[in-house]
N, C-alpha and C positions, 0 to 999 in steps of 0.2 A: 496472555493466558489462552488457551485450548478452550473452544465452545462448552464444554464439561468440567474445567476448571480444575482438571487434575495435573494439566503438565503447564511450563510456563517457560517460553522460549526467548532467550537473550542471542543478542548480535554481539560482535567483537572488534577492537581493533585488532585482535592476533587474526581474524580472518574466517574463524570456527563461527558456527552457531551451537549453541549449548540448547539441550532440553532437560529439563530438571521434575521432579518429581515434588507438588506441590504440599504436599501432604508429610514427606521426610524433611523436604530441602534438599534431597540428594541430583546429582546429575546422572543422569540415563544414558544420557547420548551425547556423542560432539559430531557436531555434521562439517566436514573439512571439502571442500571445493574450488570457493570462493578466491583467488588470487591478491584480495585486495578488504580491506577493511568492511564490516556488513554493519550499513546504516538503518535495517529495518528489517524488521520479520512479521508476517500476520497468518494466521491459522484461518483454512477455509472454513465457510459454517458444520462441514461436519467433524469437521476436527481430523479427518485423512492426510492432507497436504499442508506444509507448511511453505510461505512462500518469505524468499529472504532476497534482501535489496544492495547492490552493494559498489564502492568504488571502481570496481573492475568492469564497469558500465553495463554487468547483466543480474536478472534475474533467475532464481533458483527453485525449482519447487522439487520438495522434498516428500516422500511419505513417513509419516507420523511415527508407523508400529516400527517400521525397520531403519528409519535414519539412511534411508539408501534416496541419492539424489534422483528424478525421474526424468526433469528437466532440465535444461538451460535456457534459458529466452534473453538473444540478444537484436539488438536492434536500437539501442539508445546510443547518440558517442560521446556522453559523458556519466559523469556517477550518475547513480539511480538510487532515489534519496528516499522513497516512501511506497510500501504497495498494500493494494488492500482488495480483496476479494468482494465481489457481490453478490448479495444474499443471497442466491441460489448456486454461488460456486465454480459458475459457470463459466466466468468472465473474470479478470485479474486485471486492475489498473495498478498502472504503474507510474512515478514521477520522478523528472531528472534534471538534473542541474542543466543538460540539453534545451531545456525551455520549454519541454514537450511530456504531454502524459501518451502512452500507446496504453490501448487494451487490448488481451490477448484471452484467447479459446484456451480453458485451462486444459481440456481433455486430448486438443495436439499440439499446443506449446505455436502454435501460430498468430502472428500478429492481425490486429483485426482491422485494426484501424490508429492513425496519431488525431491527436486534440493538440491543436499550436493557437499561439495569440499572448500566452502569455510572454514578457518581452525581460523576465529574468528566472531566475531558476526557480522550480518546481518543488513547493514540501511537502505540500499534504494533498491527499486523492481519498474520499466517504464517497459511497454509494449512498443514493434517496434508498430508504426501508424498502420502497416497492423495485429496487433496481433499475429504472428508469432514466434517473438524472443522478449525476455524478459531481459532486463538489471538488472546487482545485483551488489549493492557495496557492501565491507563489511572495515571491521577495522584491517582485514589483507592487506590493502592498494591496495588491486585488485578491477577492475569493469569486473564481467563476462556476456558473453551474450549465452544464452541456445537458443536452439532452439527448442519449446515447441511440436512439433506434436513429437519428437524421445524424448526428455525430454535430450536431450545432449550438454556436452558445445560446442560451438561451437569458442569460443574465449576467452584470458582470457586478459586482460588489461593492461601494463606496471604498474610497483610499483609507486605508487603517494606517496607525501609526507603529503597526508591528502585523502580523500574520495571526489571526484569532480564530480557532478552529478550536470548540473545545467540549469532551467528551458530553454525549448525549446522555443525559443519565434514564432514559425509557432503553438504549442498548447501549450495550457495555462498546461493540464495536466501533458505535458509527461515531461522527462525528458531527457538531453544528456549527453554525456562525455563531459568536458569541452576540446576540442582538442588544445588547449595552451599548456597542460597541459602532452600530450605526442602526439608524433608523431603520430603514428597509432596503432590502436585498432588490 
């Protein structure tokens, strides 16, 4: 869903992204680029850019009003499975079956920096509320949390018996460790 709650954007295996009209249920837009199946899409906080994740090992930022792509950002050399913007918009982490999350400068599409250590593929990337610290699960059953001004981990997560990342319900966007699920982080 769009910060505003009015549009509501699907990925595809035909390769499109769809933007739909929450309020009819109609489709607006189909955003065509993508070469390869799109595993993920997330809306910047102001709802201008949409950014989409996808097998063809890049990501896509797109603007909202006109469905006209503005970006490409490659740099992963495998799928790229999860991306999620930080709360000021600024910065775009991304995650990939590579092993590796990169973030990138959303205003020149430039890589800023990779986060590696995890030792199998990459699903999920939440920014901390304050943008600080960045959460990363992967399928080696760890959630790490970096700390993005030094780009260093800062913690790594107890072994889960699956990858437990699950909606913050204070923001609809971010994501938590499910803390049932191990003692402490």
């Amino acid at each position: 869903f769009s910060p505003n709650g009015k549009l509501l954007a699907t990925g595809s295996w035909d390769k499109t992204v769809k933007l739909w009209d929450t309020s009819t249920g109609k489709e607006i837009k189909t955003l065509s680029g993508h070469t390869e199946l799109v595993w993920a899409v997330s809306f910047s906080p102001d709802g201008k850019l949409l950014a989409t994740a996808s097998s063809d090992k890049t990501v896509k930022l797109w603007d909202t009003s006109t469905g006209k792509e503005i970006k490409t950002l490659s740099g992963h050399t495998n799928w790229v499975l999860a991306v999620s913007f930080s709360p000021d918009g600024k910065l775009l982490a991304t995650a990939s079956s590579d092993k590796t999350v990169k973030l990138w400068d959303t205003s020149t599409g430039k890589e800023i920096k990779t986060l590696s250590g995890h030792t199998e593929l990459v699903l999920a990337v939440s920014f901390s509320p304050d943008g600080k610290l960045l959460a990363t699960a992967s399928s080696d059953k760890t959630v790490r949390l970096w700390r993005l001004d030094f780009g260093y981990l800062v913690k790594e997560g107890c072994n889960f018996i699956d990858n437990y990342l699950i909606p913050n319900p204070n923001d609809a966007d971010a994501l938590e460790i499910d803390k049932d699920l191990c003692n402490k982080l």
